[in-house]
C-alpha positions in Angstrom: 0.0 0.0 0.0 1.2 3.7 -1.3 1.7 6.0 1.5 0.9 9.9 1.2 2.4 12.2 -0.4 5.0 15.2 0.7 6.2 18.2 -1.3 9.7 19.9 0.3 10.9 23.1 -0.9 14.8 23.6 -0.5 16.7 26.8 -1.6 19.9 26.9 -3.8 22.8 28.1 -1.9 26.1 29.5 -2.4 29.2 28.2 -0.7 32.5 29.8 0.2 31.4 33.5 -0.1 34.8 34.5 -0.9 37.2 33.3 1.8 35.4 30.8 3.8 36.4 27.4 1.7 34.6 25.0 2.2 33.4 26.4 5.5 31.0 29.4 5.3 27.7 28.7 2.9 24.5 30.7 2.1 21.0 30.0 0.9 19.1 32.3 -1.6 15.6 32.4 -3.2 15.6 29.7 -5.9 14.0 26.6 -5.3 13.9 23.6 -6.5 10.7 20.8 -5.4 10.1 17.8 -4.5 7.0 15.4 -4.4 8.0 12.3 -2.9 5.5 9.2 -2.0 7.3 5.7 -0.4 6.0 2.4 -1.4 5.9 -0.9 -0.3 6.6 -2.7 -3.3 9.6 -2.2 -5.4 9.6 -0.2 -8.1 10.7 3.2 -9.0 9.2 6.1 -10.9 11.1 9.8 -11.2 9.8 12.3 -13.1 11.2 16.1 -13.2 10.4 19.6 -15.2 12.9 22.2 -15.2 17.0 22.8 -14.7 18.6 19.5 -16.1 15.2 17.5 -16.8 17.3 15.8 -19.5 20.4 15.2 -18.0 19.7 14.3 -14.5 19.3 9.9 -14.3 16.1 8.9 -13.7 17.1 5.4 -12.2 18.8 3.8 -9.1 21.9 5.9 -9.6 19.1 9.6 -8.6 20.5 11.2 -6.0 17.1 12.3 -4.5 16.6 8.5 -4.5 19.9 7.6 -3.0 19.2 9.8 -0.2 15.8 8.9 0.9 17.6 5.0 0.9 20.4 6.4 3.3 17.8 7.8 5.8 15.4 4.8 5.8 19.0 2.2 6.1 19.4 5.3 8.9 16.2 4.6 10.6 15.7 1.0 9.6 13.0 1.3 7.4 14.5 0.0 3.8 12.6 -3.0 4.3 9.6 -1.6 5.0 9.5 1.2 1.8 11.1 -0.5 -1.3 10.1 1.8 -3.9 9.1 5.0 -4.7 7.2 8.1 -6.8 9.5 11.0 -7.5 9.0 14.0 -8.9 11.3 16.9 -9.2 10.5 20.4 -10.1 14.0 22.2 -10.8 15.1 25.7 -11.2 18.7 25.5 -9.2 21.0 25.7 -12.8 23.1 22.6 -12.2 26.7 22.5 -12.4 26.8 26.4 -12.5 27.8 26.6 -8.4 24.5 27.2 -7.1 24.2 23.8 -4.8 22.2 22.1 -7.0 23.3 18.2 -5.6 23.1 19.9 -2.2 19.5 20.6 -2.9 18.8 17.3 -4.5 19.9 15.8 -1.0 18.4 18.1 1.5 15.3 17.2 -0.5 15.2 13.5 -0.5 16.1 13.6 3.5 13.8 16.1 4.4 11.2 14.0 2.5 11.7 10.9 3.6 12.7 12.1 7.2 8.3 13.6 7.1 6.8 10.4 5.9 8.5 8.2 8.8 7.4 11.1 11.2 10.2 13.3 11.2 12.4 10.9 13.8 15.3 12.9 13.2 16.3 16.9 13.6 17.9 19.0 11.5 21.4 18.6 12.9 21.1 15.0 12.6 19.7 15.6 8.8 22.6 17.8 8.7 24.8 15.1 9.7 23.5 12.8 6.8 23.9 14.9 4.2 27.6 15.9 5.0 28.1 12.3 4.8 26.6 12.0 1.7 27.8 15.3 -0.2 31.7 14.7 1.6 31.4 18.2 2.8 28.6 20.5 4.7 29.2 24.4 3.2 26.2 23.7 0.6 23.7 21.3 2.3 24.3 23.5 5.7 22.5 26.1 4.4 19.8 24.6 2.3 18.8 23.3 5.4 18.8 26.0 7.9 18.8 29.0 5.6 20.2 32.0 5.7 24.2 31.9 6.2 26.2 29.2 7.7 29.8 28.8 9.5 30.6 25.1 9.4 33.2 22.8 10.6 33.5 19.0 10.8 35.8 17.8 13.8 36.2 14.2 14.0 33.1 13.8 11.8 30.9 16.1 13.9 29.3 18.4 12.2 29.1 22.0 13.9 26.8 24.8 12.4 26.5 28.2 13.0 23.3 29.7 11.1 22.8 33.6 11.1 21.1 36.5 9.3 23.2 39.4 8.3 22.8 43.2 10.4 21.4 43.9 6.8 19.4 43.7 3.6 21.5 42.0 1.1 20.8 41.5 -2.6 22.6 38.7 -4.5 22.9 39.5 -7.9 24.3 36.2 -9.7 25.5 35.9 -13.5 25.2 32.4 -14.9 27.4 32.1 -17.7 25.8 29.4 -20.4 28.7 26.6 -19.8 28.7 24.8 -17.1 31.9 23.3 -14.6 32.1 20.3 -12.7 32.9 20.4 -9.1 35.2 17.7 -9.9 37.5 19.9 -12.5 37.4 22.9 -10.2 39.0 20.9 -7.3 41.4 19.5 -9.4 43.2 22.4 -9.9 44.0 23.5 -6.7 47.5 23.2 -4.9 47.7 20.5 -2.2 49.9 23.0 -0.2 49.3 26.6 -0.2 52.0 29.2 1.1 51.2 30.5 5.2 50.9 34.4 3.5 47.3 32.8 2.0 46.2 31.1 4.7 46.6 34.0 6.9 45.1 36.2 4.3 42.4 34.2 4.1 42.0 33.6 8.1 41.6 37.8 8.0 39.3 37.6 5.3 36.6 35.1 6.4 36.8 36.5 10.4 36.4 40.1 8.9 33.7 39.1 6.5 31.4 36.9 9.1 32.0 40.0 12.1 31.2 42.3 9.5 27.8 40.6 8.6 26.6 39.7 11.9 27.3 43.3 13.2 26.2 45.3 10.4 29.0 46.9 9.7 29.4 47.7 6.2 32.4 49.6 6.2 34.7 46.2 6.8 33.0 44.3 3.7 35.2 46.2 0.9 38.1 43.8 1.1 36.1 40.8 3.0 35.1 39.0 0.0 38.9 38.9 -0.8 40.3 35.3 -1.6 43.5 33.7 -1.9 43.3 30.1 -1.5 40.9 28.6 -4.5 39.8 32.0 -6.4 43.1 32.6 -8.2 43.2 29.0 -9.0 39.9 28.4 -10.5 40.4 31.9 -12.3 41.6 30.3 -15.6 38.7 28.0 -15.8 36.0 31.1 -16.0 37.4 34.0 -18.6 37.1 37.0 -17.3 36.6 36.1 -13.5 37.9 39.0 -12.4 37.1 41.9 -14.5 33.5 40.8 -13.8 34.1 41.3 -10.2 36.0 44.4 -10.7 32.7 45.8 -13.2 30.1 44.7 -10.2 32.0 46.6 -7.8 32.5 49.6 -10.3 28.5 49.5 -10.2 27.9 49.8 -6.2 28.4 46.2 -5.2 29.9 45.5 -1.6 32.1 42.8 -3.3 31.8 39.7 -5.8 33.1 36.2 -5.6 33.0 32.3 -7.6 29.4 31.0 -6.3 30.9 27.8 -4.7 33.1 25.9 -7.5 31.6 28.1 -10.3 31.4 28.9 -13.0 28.4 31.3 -11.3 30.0 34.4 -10.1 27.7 36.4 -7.4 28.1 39.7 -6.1 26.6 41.4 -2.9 24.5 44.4 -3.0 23.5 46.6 0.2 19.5 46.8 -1.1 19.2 49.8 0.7 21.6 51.2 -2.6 19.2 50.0 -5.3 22.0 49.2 -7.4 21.2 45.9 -8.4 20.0 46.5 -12.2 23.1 48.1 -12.8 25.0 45.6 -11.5 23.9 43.0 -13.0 24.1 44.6 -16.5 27.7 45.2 -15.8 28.7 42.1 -15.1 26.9 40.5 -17.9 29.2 43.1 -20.3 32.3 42.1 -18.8 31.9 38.6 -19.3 30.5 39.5 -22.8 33.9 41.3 -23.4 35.4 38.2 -23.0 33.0 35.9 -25.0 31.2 34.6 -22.1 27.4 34.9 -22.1 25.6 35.1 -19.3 22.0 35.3 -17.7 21.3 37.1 -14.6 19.4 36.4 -11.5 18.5 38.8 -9.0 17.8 36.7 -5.6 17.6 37.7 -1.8 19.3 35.8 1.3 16.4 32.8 1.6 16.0 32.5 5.6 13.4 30.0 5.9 15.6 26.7 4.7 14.5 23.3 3.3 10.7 23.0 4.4 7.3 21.3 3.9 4.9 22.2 1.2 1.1 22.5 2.6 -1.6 21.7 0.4 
């Protein structure tokens, strides 16, 4: 017998903000949705509209589907729910650095987590899905919302979830190729000199104080980055002269959304600068033959959640 049906909503995010690698995340308003209904029998069905309807798998090997296995092997239910009905409404870009496996598993445990009766919190979902992604700056935030300080000590995950002093605008241009987290890892250094790290150490503590106080004066160099940025440059033409055009047109600062190729820049609302912005990051990229789309989001605060009828 087919048991109900839940709908989860879970933002797209935006990890490293600049300095913070691999440790300090955000979410923002775009959503991707999921309907998901267990059954007894075995049998799979996964259907999806949207952001990479024809190139995400539709068998075994779904990540949504691969999650909601890992929390019922969690709670010792895979017995008990051997199939399932799927269906995934997408409009997280995917492999553009907007979290869009991060969403895929918030969604699936947060789903399945509601139809066993929501046996486990969101730290422990939080938990899950570090083990499953390898790493919690993305899935942090899809789950909590709003930004995220994160660090994993002996496999503990610990997360620090706040709203900025301020009204923020994320203005993010999407260039029209995409980039593999897989190729942007592999061309960072193993080692990277102690000048960086400490620079980036500044950086990150500057940028998080600077947020949580309201304080915008300390945000003009806080989005500065020296330890996967200058790296990952070559892979994205014209990384930087898109970040120097959004800050030439009233942005706080700019920075790779997570692994990229997304770059998104922060706007104080309060400046109403965001149009402007946008169109001048789109020409810088378009200098450099690089078209580009642009989305206009705010800080989502909310986090992965249930869908009422």
């Amino acid at each position: 017998m087919a048991e109900k049906m839940v709908r989860v909503r879970v933002p797209g995010t935006s990890a490293n903000c600049g300095p913070g690698f691999d440790t300090l995340g955000l979410a923002c308003t775009i959503y991707n949705d999921l309907g998901l209904r267990l059954t007894r029998e075995p049998g799979l069905s996964i259907t999806m509209t949207g952001e990479g309807a024809a190139n995400i798998p539709c068998d075994a090997r779904n990540i949504v589907w691969r999650s909601v296995q890992y929390l019922l092997q969690k709670a010792g239910c895979s017995k008990d729910y051997r199939g399932a009905v799927i269906h995934m409404e997408n409009h997280v870009p995917l492999s553009r650095g907007l979290g869009s496996s991060a969403t895929a598993i918030v969604a699936g445990l947060t789903a399945a987590n509601a139809l066993i009766g929501n046996r486990y919190n969101r730290y422990e979902l939080l938990e899950f899905a570090t083990d499953i992604e390898g790493h919690p700056d993305n899935v942090a935030p899809a789950i909590f919302g709003g930004f995220t300080v994160n660090a994993v000590t002996d496999g503990h995950v610990d997360c620090f979830h706040f709203r900025p002093n301020f009204r923020l605008k994320l203005v993010v241009a999407v260039p029209d190729f995409p980039l593999s987290t897989r190729m942007a890892r592999k061309v960072l250094p193993e080692e990277v000199p102690l000048k960086d790290a400490i620079f980036n150490v500044g950086r990150a503590s500057m940028l998080v104080a600077a947020l949580t106080r309201g304080n915008e004066r300390f945000l003009r160099h806080a989005f500065d980055d020296s330890l996967h940025q200058p790296y990952r440059a070559k892979l994205i033409p014209g990384m930087y002269d898109v970040f120097a055009a959004a800050r030439a047109a009233g942005a706080a600062g700019a920075t790779l959304s997570g692994a990229g190729p997304c770059l998104i820049a922060y706007v104080l609302e309060r400046r109403h600068v965001e149009e402007a912005v946008g169109k001048a990051m789109q020409e810088a990229f378009r200098k450099h033959g690089v078209k580009s789309r642009i989305l206009t989001l705010d800080l989502d605060t909310r986090g992965a959640h249930l869908l009422r009828k």
